[in-house]
SEVEX-7675 format. One record per residue (C-alpha): x, y, z; residue in three letters. Coordinates in nm, 2 decimals. Example, Ala and Ser with C-alpha at 12.3 -4.5 7.8 and 13.67 -1.06 7.14 Angstrom:
BEGIN
+--------+--------+--------+------+
:      X :      Y :      Z : rest :
+--------+--------+--------+------+
:   1.23 :  -0.45 :   0.78 :  ALA :
:   1.37 :  -0.11 :   0.71 :  SER :
+--------+--------+--------+------+
This chain:
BEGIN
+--------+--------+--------+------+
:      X :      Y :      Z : rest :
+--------+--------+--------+------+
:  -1.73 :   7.53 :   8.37 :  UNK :
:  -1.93 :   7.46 :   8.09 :  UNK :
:  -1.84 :   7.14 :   7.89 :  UNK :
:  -1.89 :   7.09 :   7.53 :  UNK :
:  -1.99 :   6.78 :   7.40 :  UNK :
:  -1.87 :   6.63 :   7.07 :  UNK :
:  -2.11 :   6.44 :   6.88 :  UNK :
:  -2.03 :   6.10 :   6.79 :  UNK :
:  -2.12 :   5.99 :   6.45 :  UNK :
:  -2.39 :   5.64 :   6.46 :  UNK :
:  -2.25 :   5.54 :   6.19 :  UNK :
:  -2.02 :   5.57 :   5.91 :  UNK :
:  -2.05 :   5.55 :   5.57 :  UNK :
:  -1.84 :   5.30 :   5.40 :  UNK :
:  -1.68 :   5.40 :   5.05 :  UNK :
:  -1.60 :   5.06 :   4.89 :  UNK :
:  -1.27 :   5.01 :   4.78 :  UNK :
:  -1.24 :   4.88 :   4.40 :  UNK :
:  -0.92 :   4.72 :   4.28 :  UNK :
:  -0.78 :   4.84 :   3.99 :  UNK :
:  -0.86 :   4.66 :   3.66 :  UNK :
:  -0.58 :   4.44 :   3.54 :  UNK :
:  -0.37 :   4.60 :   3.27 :  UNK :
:  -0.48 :   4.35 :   2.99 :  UNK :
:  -0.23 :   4.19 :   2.81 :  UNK :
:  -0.27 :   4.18 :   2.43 :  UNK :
:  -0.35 :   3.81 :   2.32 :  UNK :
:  -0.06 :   3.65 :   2.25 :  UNK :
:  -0.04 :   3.51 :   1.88 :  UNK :
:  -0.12 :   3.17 :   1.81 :  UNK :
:   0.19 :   2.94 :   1.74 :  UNK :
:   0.22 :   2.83 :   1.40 :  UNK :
:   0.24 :   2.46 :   1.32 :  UNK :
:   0.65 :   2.48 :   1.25 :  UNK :
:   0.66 :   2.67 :   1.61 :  UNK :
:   0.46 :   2.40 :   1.75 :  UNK :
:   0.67 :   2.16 :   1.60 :  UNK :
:   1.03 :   2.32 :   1.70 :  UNK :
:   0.91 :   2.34 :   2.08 :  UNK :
:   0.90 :   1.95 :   2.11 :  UNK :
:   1.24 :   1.78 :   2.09 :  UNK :
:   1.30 :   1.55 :   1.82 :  UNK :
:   1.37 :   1.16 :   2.01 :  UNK :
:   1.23 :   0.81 :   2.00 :  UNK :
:   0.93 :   0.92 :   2.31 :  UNK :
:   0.81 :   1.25 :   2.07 :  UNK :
:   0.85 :   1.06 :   1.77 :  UNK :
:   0.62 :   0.78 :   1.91 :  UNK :
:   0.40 :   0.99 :   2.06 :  UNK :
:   0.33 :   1.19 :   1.71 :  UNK :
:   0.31 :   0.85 :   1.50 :  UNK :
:   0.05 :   0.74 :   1.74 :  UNK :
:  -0.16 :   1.00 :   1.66 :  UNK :
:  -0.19 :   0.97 :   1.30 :  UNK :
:  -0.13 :   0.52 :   1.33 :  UNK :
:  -0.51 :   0.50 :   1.29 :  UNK :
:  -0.53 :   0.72 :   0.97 :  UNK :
:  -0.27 :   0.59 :   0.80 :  UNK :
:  -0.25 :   0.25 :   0.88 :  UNK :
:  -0.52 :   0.09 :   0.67 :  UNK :
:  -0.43 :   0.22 :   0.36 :  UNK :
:  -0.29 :   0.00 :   0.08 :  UNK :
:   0.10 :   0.05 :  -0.05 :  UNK :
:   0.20 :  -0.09 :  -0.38 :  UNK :
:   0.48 :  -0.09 :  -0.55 :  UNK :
:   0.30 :   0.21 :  -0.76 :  UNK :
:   0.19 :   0.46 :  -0.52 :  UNK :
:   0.47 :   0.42 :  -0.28 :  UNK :
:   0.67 :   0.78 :  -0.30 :  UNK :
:   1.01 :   0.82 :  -0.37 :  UNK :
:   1.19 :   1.07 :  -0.19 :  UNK :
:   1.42 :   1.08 :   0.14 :  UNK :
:   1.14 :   1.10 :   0.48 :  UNK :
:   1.41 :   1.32 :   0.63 :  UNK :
:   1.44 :   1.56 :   0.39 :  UNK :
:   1.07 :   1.60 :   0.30 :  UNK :
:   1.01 :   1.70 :   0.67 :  UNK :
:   1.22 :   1.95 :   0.68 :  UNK :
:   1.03 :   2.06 :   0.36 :  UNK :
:   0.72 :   2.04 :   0.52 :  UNK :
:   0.83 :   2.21 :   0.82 :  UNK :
:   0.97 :   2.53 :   0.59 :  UNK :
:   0.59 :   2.54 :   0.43 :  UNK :
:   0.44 :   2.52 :   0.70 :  UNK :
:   0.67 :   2.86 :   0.86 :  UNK :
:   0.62 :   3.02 :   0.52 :  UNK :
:   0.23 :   3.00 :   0.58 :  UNK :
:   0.28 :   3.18 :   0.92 :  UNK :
:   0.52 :   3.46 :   0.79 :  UNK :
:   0.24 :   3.54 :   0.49 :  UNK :
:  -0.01 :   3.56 :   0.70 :  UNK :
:  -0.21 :   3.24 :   0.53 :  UNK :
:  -0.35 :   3.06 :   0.77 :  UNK :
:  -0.71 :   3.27 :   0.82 :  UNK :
:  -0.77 :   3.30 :   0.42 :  UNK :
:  -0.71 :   2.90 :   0.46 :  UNK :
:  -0.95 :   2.83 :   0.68 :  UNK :
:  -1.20 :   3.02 :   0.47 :  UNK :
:  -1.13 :   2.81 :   0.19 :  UNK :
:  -1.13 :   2.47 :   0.42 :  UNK :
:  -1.47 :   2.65 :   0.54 :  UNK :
:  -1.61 :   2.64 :   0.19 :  UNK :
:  -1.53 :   2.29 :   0.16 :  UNK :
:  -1.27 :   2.36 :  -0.14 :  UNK :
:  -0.97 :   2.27 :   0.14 :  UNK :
:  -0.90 :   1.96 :   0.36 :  UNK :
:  -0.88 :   2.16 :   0.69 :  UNK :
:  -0.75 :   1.83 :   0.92 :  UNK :
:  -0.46 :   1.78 :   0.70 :  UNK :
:  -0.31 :   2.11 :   0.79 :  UNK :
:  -0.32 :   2.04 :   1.14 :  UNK :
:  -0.20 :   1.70 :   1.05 :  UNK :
:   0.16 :   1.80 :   0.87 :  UNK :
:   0.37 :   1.87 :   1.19 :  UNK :
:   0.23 :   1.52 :   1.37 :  UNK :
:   0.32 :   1.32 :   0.98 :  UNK :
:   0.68 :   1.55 :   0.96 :  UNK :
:   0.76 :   1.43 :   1.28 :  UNK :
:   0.64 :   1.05 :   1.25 :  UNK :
:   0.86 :   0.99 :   0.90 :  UNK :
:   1.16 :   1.16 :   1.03 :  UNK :
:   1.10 :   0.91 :   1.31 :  UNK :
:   1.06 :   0.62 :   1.13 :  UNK :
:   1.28 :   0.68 :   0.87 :  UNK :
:   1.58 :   0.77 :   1.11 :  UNK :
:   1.49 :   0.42 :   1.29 :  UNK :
:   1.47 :   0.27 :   0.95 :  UNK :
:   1.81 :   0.42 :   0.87 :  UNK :
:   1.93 :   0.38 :   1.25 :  UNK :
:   1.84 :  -0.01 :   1.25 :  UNK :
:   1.98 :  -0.08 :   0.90 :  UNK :
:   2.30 :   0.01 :   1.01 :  UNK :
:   2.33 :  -0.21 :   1.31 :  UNK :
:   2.17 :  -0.51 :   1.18 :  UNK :
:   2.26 :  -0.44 :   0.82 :  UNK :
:   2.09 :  -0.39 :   0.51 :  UNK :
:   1.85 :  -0.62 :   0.37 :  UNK :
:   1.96 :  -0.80 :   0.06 :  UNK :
:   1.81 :  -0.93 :  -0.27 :  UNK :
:   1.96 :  -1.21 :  -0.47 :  UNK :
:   2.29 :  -1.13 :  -0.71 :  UNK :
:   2.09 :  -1.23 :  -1.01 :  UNK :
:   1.82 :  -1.00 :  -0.98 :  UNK :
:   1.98 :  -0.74 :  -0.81 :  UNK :
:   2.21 :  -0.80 :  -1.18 :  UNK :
:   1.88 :  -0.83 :  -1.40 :  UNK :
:   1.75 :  -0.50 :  -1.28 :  UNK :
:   2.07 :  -0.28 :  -1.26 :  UNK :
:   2.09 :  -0.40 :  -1.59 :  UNK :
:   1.76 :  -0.33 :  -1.75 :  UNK :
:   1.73 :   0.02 :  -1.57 :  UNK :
:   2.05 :   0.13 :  -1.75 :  UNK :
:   1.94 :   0.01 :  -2.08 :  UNK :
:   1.58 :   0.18 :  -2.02 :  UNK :
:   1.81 :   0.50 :  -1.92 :  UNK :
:   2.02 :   0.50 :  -2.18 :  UNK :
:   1.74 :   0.48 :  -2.49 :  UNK :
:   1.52 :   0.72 :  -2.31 :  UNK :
:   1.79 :   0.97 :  -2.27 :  UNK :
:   1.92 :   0.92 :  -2.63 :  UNK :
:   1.63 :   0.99 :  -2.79 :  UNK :
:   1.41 :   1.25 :  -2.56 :  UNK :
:   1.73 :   1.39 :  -2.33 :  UNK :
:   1.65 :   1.68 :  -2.52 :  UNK :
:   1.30 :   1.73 :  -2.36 :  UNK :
:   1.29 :   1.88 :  -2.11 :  UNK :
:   1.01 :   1.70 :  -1.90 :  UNK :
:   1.16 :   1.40 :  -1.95 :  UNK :
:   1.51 :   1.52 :  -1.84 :  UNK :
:   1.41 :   1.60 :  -1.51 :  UNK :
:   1.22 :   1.30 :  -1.44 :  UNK :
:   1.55 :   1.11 :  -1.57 :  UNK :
:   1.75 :   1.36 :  -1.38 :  UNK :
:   1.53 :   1.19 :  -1.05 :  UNK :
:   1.59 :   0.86 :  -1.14 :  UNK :
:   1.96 :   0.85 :  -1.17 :  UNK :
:   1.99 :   1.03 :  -0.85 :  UNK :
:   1.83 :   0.71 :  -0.66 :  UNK :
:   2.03 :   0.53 :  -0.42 :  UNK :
:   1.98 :   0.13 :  -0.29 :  UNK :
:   1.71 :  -0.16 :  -0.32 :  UNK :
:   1.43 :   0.02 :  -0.25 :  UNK :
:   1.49 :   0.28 :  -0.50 :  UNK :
:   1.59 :   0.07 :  -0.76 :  UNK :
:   1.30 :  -0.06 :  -0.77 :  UNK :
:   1.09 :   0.26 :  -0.81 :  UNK :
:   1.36 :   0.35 :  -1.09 :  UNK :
:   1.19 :   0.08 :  -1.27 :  UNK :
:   0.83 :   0.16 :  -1.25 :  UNK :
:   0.91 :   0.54 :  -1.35 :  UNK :
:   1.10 :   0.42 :  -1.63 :  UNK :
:   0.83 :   0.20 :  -1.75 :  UNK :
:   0.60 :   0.46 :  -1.69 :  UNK :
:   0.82 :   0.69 :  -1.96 :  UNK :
:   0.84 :   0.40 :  -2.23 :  UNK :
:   0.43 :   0.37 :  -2.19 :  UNK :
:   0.43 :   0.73 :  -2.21 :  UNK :
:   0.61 :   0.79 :  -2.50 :  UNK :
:   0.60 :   0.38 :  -2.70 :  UNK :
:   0.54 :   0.51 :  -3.02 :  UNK :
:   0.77 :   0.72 :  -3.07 :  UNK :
:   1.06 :   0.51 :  -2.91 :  UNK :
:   0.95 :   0.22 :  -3.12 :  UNK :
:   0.94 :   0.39 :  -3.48 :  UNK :
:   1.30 :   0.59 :  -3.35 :  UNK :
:   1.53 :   0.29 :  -3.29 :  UNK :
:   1.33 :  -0.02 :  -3.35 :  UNK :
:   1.66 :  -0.27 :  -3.32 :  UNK :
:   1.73 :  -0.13 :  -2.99 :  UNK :
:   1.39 :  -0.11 :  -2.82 :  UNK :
:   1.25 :  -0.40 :  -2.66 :  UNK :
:   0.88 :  -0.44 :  -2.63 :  UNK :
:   0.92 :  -0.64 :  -2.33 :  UNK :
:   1.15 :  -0.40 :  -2.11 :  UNK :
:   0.88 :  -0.18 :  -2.01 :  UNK :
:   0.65 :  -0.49 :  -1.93 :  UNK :
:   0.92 :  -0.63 :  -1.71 :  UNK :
:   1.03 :  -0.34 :  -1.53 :  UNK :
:   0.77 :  -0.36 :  -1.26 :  UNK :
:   0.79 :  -0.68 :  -1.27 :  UNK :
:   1.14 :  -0.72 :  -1.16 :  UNK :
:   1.04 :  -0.40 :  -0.94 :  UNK :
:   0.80 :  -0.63 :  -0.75 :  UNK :
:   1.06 :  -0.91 :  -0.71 :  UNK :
:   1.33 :  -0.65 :  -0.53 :  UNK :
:   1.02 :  -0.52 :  -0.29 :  UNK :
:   0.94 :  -0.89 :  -0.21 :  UNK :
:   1.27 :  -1.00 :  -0.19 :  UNK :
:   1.32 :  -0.69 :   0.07 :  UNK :
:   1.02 :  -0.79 :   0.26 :  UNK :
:   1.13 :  -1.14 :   0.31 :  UNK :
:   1.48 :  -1.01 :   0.44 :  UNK :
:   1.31 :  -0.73 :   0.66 :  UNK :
:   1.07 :  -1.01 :   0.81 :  UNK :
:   1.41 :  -1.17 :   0.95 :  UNK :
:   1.47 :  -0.90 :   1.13 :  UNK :
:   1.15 :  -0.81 :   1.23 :  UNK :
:   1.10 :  -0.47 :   1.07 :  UNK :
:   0.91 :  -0.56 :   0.78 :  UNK :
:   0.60 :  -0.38 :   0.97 :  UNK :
:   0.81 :  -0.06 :   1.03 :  UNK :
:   0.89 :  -0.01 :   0.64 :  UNK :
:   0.54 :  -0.06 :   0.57 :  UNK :
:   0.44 :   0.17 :   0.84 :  UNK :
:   0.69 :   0.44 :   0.67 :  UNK :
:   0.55 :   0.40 :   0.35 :  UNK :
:   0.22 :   0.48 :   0.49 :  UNK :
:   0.30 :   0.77 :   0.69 :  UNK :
:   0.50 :   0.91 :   0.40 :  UNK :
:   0.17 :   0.87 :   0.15 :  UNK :
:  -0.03 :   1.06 :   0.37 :  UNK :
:   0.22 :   1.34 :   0.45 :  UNK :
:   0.23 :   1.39 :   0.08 :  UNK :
:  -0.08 :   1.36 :   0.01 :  UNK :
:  -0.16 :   1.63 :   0.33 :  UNK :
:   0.17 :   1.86 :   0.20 :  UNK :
:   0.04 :   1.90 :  -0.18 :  UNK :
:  -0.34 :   1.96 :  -0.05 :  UNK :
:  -0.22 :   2.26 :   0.15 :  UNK :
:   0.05 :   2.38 :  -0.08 :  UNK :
:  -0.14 :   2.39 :  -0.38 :  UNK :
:  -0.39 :   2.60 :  -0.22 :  UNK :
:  -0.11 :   2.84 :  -0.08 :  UNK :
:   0.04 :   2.85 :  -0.44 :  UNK :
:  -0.32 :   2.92 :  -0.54 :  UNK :
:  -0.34 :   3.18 :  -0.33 :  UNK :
:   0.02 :   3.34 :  -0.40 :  UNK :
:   0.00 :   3.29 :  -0.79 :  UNK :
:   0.01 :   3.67 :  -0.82 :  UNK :
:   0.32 :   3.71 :  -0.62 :  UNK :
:   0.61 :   3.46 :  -0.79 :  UNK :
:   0.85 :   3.48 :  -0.48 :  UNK :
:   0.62 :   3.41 :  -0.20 :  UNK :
:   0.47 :   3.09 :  -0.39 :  UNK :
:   0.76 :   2.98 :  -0.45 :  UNK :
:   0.84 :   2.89 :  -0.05 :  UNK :
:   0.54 :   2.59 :  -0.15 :  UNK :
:   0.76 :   2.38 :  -0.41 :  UNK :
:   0.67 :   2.04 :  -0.52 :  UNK :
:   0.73 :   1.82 :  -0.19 :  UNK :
:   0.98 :   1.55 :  -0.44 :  UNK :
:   1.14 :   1.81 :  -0.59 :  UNK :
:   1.24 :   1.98 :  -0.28 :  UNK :
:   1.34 :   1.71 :  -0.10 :  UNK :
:   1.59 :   1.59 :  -0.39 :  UNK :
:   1.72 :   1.93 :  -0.35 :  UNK :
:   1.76 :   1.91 :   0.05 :  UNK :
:   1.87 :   1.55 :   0.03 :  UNK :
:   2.18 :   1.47 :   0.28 :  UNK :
:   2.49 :   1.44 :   0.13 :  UNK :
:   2.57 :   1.15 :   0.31 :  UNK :
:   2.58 :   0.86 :   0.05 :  UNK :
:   2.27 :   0.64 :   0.11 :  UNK :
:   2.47 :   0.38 :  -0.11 :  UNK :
:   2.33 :  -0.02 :   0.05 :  UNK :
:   2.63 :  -0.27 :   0.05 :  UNK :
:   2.61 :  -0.48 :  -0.22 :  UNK :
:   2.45 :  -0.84 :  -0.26 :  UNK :
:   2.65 :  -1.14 :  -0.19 :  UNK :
:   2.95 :  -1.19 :  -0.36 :  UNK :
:   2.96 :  -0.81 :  -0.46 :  UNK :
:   2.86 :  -0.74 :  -0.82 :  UNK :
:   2.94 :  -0.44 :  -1.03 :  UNK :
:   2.80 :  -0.11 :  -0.90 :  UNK :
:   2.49 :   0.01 :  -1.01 :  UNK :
+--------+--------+--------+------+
């Protein structure tokens, strides 16, 4: 019987085994500042958190009666946060960076908006929270008198006399549409702003009713109310906190008119995409609650404003 052998391989070859590639995922897009800014909730913990990330920037710079802004904090952010999505629907944000590459665009204060949005929101709903439990600070009947007086005066001559203008209509259109102390008091400065503006004319127009001395002591008296507020906001302790607001609402429009000037720049040839970048106090007159903002009067209660 013959028997057949089978031959035994010495050794085998070894086919490697490769794993498939990964399907690759496209990258996904880069959130826009206003989707950054919707993902966090709005409370005291984010609102803190977003203030202490600009506190350093904005806390050393100077407020005066002058350069503090006059619009509603709440409002503006909202503003803000609508620019901010119109830059990501038009596609704005790389032909941006070219021109913050260039040096002809503040690059930080883009990524800054959605931190300052968040912080005056914050403060300004503590501000608003804090003044209704503890109540609003007060400023003496007689100048709280004195000013209501001499802004409707100032109102009533400039709107006689250049109502018909129509730069000086809106900006009077602004001022009657102001609401407690602290508005009152910037009232005054814009209106003595418009008599310096436009002194001749008012003058040589109605010289018995024109007082040289009302635009003089408009921001004056303007002072008195913000000093008077401070020493009733020091008694409750959040003297710091309005100051801080101020601040915070400087730099967000300062940040806001840097980065929506450029995008108007950049839309000027196409009217209905420049204008989602409106002027920041215009807009937020516009979205301004409807809630009345109206403080309780002073001490025994005089007429209304």
């Amino acid at each position: 019987m013959t028997t057949t052998k089978r031959s035994v391989p010495t050794s085998r070859t070894k086919t490697p085994i490769t794993a498939s590639p990964a399907p690759v995922k496209p990258d996904a897009p880069a959130s826009s500042p206003a989707e950054v800014f919707a993902l966090e909730a709005l409370d005291e913990a984010s609102g803190a958190a977003a203030l202490g990330r600009i506190h350093a920037l904005v806390s050393s710079q100077p407020v005066t009666i002058s350069t503090a802004p006059r619009l509603n904090q709440r409002a503006a952010a909202s503003t803000t946060l609508a620019m901010l999505a119109a830059l990501g629907d038009l596609k704005l944000g790389p032909r941006l960076k070219r021109l913050a590459d260039h040096g002809e665009l503040d690059g930080a204060a883009l990524g800054r908006l959605p931190d300052l949005a968040r912080a005056a929101w914050y403060l300004r709903y503590r501000q608003d929270h804090d003044g209704a439990l503890k109540g609003e600070a007060k400023i003496p009947e007689s100048l709280f008198q004195q000013a209501t007086e001499l802004r409707s005066r100032m109102l009533q001559l400039l709107d006689f006399l250049l109502g018909a203008d129509a730069a000086v209509a809106a900006e009077l259109a602004v001022i009657r549409q102001g609401t407690g102390y602290q508005d009152l008091a910037g009232d005054l400065v814009a209106l003595s702003k418009l008599y310096g503006s436009h002194h001749s004319f008012l003058k040589g127009a109605l010289p018995l009713h024109h007082r040289e001395t009302d635009a003089k002591e408009a921001p004056r008296v303007a002072a008195q109310i913000i000093a008077e507020l401070g020493k009733s906001q020091a008694d409750k302790g959040n003297r710091s906190q309005s100051i801080l607001l101020v601040q915070v609402t400087q730099q967000l429009v300062s940040d806001y008119e840097e980065v929506a000037a450029a995008a108007r720049f950049l839309t000027r040839k196409q009217p209905e995409s420049a204008a989602r970048f409106p002027n920041l106090f215009v807009a937020s007159q516009r979205a301004k609650s409807t809630r009345p903002e109206t403080p309780p009067s002073p001490e025994p209660s005089p007429s209304g404003q």
